[in-house]
C-alpha positions in Angstrom: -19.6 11.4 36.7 -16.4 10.8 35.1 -15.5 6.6 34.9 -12.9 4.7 35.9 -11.7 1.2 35.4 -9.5 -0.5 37.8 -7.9 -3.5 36.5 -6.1 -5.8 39.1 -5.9 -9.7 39.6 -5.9 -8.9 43.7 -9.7 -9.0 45.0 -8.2 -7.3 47.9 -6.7 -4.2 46.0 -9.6 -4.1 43.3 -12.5 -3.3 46.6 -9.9 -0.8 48.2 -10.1 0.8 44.7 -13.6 0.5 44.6 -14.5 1.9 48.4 -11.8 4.5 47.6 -13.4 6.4 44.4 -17.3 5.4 45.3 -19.4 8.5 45.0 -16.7 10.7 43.1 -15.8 8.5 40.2 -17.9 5.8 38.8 -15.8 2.6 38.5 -15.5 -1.3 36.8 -13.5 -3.1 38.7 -11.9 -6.2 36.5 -9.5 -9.2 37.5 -7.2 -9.1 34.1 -6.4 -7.2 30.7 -7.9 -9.6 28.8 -11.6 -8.4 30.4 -10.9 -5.0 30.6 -10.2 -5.1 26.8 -13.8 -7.0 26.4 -15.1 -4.0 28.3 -13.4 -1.3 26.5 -15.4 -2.7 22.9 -18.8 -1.3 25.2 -17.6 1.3 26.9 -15.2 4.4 26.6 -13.1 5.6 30.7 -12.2 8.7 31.7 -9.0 6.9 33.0 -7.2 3.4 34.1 -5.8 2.2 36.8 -4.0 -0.5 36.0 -1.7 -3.0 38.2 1.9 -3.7 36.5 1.9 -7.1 38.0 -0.6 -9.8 36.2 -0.5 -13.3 34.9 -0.9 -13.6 31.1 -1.0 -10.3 30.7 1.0 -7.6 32.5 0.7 -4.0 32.9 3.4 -3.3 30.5 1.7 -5.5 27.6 -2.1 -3.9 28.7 -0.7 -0.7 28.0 1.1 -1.1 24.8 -2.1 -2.8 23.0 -3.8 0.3 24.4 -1.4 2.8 22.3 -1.3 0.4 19.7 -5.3 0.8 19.0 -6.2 4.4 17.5 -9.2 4.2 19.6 -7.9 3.4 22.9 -4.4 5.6 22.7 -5.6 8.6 24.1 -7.3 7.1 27.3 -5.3 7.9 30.4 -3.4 5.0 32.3 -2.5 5.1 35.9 0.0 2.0 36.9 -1.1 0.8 40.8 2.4 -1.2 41.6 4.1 -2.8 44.8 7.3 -2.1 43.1 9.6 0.8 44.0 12.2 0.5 41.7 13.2 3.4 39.0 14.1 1.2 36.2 9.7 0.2 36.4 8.8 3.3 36.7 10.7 4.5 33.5 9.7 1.3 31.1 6.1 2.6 32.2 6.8 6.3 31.5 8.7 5.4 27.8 5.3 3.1 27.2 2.6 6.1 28.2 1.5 5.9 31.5 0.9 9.5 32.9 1.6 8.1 36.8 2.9 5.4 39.1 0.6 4.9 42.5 2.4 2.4 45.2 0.2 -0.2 46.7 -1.1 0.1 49.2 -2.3 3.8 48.3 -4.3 6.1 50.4 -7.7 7.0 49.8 -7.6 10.7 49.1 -3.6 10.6 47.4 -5.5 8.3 45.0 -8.8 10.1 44.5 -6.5 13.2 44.4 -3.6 12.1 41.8 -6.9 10.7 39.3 -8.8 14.2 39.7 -5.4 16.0 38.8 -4.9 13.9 35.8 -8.3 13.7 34.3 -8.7 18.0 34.9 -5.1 18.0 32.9 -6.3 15.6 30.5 -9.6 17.7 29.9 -7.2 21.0 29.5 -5.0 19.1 26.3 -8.1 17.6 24.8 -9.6 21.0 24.6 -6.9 22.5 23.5 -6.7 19.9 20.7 -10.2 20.7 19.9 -10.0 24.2 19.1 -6.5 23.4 17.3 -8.7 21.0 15.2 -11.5 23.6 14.6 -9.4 26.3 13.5 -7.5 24.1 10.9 -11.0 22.8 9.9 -12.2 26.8 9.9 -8.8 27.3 7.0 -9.8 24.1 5.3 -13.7 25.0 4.8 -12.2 28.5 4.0 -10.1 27.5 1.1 -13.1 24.9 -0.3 -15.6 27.4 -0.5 -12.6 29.6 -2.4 -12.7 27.0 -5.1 -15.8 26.1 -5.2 -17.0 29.6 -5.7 -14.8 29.4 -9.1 -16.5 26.2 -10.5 -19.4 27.2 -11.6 -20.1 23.7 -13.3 -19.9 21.8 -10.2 -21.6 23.3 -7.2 -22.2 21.3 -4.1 -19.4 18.7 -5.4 -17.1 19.2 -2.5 -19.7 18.8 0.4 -21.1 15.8 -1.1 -17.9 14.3 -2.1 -16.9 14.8 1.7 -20.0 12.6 2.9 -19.6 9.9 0.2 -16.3 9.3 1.2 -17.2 9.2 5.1 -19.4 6.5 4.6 -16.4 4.5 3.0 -14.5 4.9 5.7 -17.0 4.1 8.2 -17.7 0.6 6.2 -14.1 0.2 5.7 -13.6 -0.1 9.4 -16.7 -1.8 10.3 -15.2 -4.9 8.0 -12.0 -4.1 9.1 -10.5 -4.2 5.7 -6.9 -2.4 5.2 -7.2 -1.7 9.1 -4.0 -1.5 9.9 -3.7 2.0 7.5 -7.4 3.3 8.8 -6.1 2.6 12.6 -3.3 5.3 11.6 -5.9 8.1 10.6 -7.0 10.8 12.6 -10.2 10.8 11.5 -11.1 14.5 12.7 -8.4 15.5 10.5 -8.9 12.7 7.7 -11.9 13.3 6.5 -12.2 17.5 6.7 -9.1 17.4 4.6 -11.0 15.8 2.0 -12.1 19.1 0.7 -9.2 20.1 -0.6 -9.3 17.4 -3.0 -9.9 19.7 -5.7 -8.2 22.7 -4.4 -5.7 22.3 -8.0 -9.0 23.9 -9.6 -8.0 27.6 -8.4 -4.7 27.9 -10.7 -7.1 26.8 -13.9 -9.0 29.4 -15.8 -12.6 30.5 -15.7 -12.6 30.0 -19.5 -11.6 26.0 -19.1 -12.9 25.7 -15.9 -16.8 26.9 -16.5 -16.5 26.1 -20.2 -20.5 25.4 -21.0 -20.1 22.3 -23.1 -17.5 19.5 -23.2 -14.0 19.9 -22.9 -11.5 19.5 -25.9 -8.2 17.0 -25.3 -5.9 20.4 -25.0 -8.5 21.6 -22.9 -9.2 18.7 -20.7 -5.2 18.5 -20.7 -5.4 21.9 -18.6 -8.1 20.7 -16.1 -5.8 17.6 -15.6 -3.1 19.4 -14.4 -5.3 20.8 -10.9 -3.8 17.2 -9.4 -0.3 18.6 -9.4 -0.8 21.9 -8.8 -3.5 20.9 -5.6 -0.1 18.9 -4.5 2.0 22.0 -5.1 -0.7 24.5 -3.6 -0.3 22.0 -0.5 3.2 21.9 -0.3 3.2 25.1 0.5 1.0 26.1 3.0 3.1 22.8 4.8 6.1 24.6 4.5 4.8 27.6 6.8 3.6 25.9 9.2 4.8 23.5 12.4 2.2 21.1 12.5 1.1 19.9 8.8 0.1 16.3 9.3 -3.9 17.3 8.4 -2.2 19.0 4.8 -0.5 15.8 4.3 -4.2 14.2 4.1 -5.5 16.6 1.7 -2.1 16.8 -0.3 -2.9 12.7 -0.6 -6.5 13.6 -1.4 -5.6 16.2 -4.3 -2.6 14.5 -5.7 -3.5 11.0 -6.3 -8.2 10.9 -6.5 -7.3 10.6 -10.3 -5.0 7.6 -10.4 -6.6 4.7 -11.6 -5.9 1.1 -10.5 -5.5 -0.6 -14.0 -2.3 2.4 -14.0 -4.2 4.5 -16.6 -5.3 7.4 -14.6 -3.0 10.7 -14.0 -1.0 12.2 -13.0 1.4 9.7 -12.3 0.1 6.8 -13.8 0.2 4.6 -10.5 -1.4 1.2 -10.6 -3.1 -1.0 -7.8 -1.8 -0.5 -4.3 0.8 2.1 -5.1 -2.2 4.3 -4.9 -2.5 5.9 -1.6 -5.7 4.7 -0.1 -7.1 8.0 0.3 -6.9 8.1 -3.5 -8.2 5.4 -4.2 -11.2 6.0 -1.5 -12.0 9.5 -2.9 -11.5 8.3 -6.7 -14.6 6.0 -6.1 -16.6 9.3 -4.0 -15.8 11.3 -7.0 -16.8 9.3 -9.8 -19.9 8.9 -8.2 -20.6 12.3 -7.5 -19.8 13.5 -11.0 -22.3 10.3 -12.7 -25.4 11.1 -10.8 -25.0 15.2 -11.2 -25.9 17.0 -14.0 -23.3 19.0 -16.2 -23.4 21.2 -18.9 -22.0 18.5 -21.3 -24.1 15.6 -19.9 -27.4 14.1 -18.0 -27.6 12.9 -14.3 -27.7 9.2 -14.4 -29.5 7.5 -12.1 -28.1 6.1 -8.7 -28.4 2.9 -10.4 -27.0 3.7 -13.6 -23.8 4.7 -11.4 -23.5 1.7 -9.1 -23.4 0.1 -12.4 -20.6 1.8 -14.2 -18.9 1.7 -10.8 -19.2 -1.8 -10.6 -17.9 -2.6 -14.0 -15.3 -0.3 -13.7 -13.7 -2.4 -10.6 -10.5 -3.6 -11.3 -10.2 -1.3 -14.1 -10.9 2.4 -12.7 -11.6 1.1 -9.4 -9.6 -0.4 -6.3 -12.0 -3.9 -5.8 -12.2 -3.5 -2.1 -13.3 -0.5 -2.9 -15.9 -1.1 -5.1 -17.3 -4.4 -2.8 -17.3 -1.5 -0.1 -19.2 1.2 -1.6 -21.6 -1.5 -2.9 -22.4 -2.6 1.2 -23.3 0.8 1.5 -24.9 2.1 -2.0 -28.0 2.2 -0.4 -26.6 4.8 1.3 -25.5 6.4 -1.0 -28.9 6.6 -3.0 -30.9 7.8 0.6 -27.9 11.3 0.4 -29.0 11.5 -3.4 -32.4 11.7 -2.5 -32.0 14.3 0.0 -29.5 16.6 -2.7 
């Protein structure tokens, strides 16, 4: 059963409401903004309805902290109103609501206008859905392409992938640099990290699978995958109408070898003129390549990594960073357990 919460500071209108959509919809029926918003932190509606006129906080301010918050955006809102005047019903348009309803409403107009806008709200969400798997489908297409080129580092990508969701997930649970994080689209965010090393395919099998360590004219070439990931990018973005998830993984390939101190490549950015993706998959990366064995080097142990990690923060490493992957190193060590 599909919920809804109807938000009004009228007992009156909030039990018509109620009586209205019981045994169709189930429903919360709350006397301000302010409480709805305490609900929304336990649980996720179907819809709002959502009166224009309340003390402290009106309709018009509800709904604006609800596309403000990544979380809440996409929920539908329904304004209930006693107003009838066009310049209302525009302001609520411009701001997101899907529909005005005029108190007092009619049972079965309101149970009718909710069941068209949650059956049209299912149709774009779905349709969103396979948009998202099909770009996922290209992106896990084009990883396994590189990947089947390195011989040296197999598994990195997948791993790399996880490290870094469980950085994210801790950087929103302590709500550091929340503002950016609110911005992601997660579902496109973190499948996007695979192309981090999609640079990789332009360098040759003779550098790229070399059995032993690198030289400096060598290890110049493999340097070079940042830019030509970034390039690589560009122009898949330039064939295509919607390339907001290749902007993540253009961030991803073109900047997860700065370093914070400004000594990394390939631009040489410093501190917080590294995007945060960078700076996020830098840390996912390093880790990765410590613990895993190569050709020219040993696996260290988890806890020879969170070490060199650790001593590497403000150097290497973006701090936050560093005191963020160290909440969740344990974590970390449980995934390298299961490898």
């Amino acid at each position: 059963m599909k919920t809804i919460l109807i938000v009004d500071d009228n007992d009156t209108n909030l039990m018509a409401a109620k009586t209205a959509l019981e045994g169709v919809y189930k429903s919360y029926t709350l006397p301000s903004a302010q409480k709805m918003f305490k609900l929304l932190d336990k649980i996720f509606p179907d819809l709002i309805l959502l009166d224009v006129d309340m003390p402290e906080m009106d309709g018009f301010e509800a709904i604006q902290a609800l596309k403000a918050d990544k979380r809440l955006q996409d929920i539908p809102v329904i304004f209930l109103t006693a107003k009838h005047d066009a310049a209302s019903e525009i302001r609520g348009f411009e701001m997101g609501a899907l529909d005005f309803i005029n108190k007092p409403f009619s049972a079965p107009v309101l149970i009718r206008r909710i069941q068209t806008h949650i059956e049209t709200d299912m149709l774009i969400k779905e349709s969103q859905r396979t948009v998202h798997d099909f770009y996922n489908a290209t992106l896990s297409v084009i990883a396994d392409m590189v990947e089947s080129r390195d011989k040296v580092t197999g598994g990195h990508i997948e791993r790399t992938q996880h490290y870094l969701e469980l950085l994210i997930n801790e950087l929103i649970h302590t709500k550091m640099y929340a503002t950016e994080v609110a911005s992601w689209d997660m579902s496109l965010l973190l499948p996007s990290a695979q192309l981090h090393d999609v640079g990789k395919i332009t360098i040759s099998d003779t550098v790229l699978n070399k059995p032993g360590k690198l030289t400096n004219e060598e290890f110049d070439i493999i340097k070079t995958h940042c830019m030509e990931g970034e390039q690589l990018i560009d122009k898949i973005i330039s064939k295509t109408d919607n390339g907001i998830f290749l902007e993540y993984a253009k961030r991803f390939a073109g900047y997860h070898h700065e370093k914070w101190d400004g000594s990394g490549y390939p631009r040489g950015l410093a501190g917080a003129d590294i995007p945060l993706e960078g700076r996020l998959m830098a840390v996912a990366d390093v880790y990765d390549a410590l613990v895993s064995e190569r050709p020219y080097k040993k696996a260290f142990s988890h806890e020879e990594a969170v070490e060199i990690i650790t001593k590497s923060s403000g150097t290497h490493f973006d701090p936050d960073i560093v005191r963020i992957f160290l909440n969740v190193a344990s974590e970390f060590a449980a995934s390298l357990i299961a490898k």
